[in-house]
C-alpha positions as CSV (number, residue, x, y, z in Angstrom):
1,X,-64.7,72.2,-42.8
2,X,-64.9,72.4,-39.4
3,X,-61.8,72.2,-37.0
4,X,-61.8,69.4,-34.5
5,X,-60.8,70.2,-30.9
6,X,-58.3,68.2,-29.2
7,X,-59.7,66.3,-26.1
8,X,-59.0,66.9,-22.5
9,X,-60.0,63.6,-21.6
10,X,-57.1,61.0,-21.9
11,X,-57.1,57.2,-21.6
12,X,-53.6,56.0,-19.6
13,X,-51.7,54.2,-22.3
14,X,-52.4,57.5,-24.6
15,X,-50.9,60.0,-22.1
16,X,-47.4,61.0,-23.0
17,X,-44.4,59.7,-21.8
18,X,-42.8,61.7,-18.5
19,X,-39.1,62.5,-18.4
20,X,-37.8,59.1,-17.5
21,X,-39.0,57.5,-20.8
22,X,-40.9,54.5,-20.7
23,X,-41.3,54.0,-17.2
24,X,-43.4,57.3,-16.9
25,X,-43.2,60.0,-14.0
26,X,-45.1,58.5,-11.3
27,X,-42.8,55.5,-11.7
28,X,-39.4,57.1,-12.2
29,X,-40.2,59.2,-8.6
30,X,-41.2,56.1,-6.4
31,X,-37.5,54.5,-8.0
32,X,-35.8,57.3,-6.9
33,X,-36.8,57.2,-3.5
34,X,-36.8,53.8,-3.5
35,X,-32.9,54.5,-4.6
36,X,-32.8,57.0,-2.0
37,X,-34.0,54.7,0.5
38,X,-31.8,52.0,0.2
39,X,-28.7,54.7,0.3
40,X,-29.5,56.2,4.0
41,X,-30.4,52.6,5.0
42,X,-27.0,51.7,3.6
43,X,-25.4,54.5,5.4
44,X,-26.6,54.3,8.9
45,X,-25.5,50.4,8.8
46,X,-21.9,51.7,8.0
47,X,-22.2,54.3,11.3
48,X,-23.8,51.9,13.2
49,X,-21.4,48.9,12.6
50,X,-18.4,51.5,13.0
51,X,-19.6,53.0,16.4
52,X,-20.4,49.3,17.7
53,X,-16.3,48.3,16.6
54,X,-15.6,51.0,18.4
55,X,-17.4,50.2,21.5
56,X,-15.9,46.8,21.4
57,X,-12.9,47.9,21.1
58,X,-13.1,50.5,24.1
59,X,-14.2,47.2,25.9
60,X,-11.3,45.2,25.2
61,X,-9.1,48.4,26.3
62,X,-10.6,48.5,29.4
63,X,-10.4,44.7,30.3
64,X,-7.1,45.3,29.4
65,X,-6.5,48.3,31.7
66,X,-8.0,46.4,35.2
67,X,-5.2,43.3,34.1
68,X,-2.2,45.5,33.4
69,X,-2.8,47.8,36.6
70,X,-3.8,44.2,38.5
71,X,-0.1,42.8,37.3
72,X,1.6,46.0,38.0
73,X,0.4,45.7,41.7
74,X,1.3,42.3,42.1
75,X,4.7,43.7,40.9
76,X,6.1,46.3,42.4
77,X,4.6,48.7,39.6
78,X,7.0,47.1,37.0
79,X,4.9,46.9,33.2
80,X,4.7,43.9,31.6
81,X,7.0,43.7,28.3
82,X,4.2,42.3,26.4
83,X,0.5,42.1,26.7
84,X,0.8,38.1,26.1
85,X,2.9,38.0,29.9
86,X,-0.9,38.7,31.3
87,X,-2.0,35.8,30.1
88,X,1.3,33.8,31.0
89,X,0.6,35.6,34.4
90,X,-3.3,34.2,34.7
91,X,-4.0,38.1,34.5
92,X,-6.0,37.6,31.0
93,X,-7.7,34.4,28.8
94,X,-6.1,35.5,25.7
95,X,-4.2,38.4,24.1
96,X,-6.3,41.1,23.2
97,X,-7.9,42.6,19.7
98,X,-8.9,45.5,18.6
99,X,-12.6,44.8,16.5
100,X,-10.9,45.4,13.3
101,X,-8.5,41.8,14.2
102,X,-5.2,43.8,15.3
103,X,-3.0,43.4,19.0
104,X,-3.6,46.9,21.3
105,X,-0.6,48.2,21.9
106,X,0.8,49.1,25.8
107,X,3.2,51.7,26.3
108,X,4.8,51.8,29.4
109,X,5.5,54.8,30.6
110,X,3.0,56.4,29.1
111,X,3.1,59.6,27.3
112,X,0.7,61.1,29.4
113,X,1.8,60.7,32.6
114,X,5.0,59.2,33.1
115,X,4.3,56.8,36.0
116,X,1.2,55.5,34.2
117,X,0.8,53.2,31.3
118,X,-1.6,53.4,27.8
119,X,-3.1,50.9,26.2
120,X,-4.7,51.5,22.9
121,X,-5.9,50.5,19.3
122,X,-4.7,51.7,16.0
123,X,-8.0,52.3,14.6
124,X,-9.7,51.3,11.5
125,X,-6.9,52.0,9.4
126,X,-3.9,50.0,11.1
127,X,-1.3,52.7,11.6
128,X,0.5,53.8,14.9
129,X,-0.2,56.9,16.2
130,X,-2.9,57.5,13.3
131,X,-5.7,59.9,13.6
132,X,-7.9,57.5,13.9
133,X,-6.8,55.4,17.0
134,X,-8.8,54.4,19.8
135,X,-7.7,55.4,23.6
């Protein structure tokens, strides 16, 4: 009897299976980076749309800023109590917010120089003072 030698030649439905089962090797490789893909896409969104909030928000400070200094001169260098007295005043349309739907904040003195004022933003997470804020 002679012993019959295995082929090297294969057709593609009789190669074997690769590690991800059914859907073969090639195929499981192009769905990983496929999965792959989709994740950095995902992620640069998130960076991008939080850099652009924070832009808008460093906007709204500033516009803030030039009304607040405008009504201070007009004033004798007296803050207002509340950011909605600029738009009482004609200083501003409306009262400003931060890109995440939250009032900036004005403190009068500020903290940094005590003739001065600050306006800022609580940030992304909503509290005072956080880590987080925008100046």
């Amino acid at each position: 009897m002679k012993r019959r030698r295995a082929s090297k030649v294969f057709f593609p439905w009789e190669r074997r299976r690769g590690v991800f089962g059914v859907i073969g090797r090639a195929r499981g490789n192009i769905a990983l980076g496929i999965v792959v893909a989709v994740a950095v896409i995902l992620w640069i969104r998130s960076r991008e749309e939080r850099s652009a909030s924070l832009r808008a928000t460093r906007a709204s400070i500033t516009t803030m800023y030039r009304a607040v200094a405008s009504y201070r001169a007009d004033h004798a260098g007296a803050c207002p109590k509340e950011l909605s007295e600029l738009v009482v005043g004609g200083y501003s349309r409306d009262v400003p917010l931060d890109a995440w739907g939250r009032p900036l904040r004005l403190t009068c003195p500020g903290r940094r120089d005590p003739l001065g004022f600050e306006i800022s933003s609580d940030g992304p997470d909503g509290i005072p003072g956080g880590l987080d804020r925008v100046e």
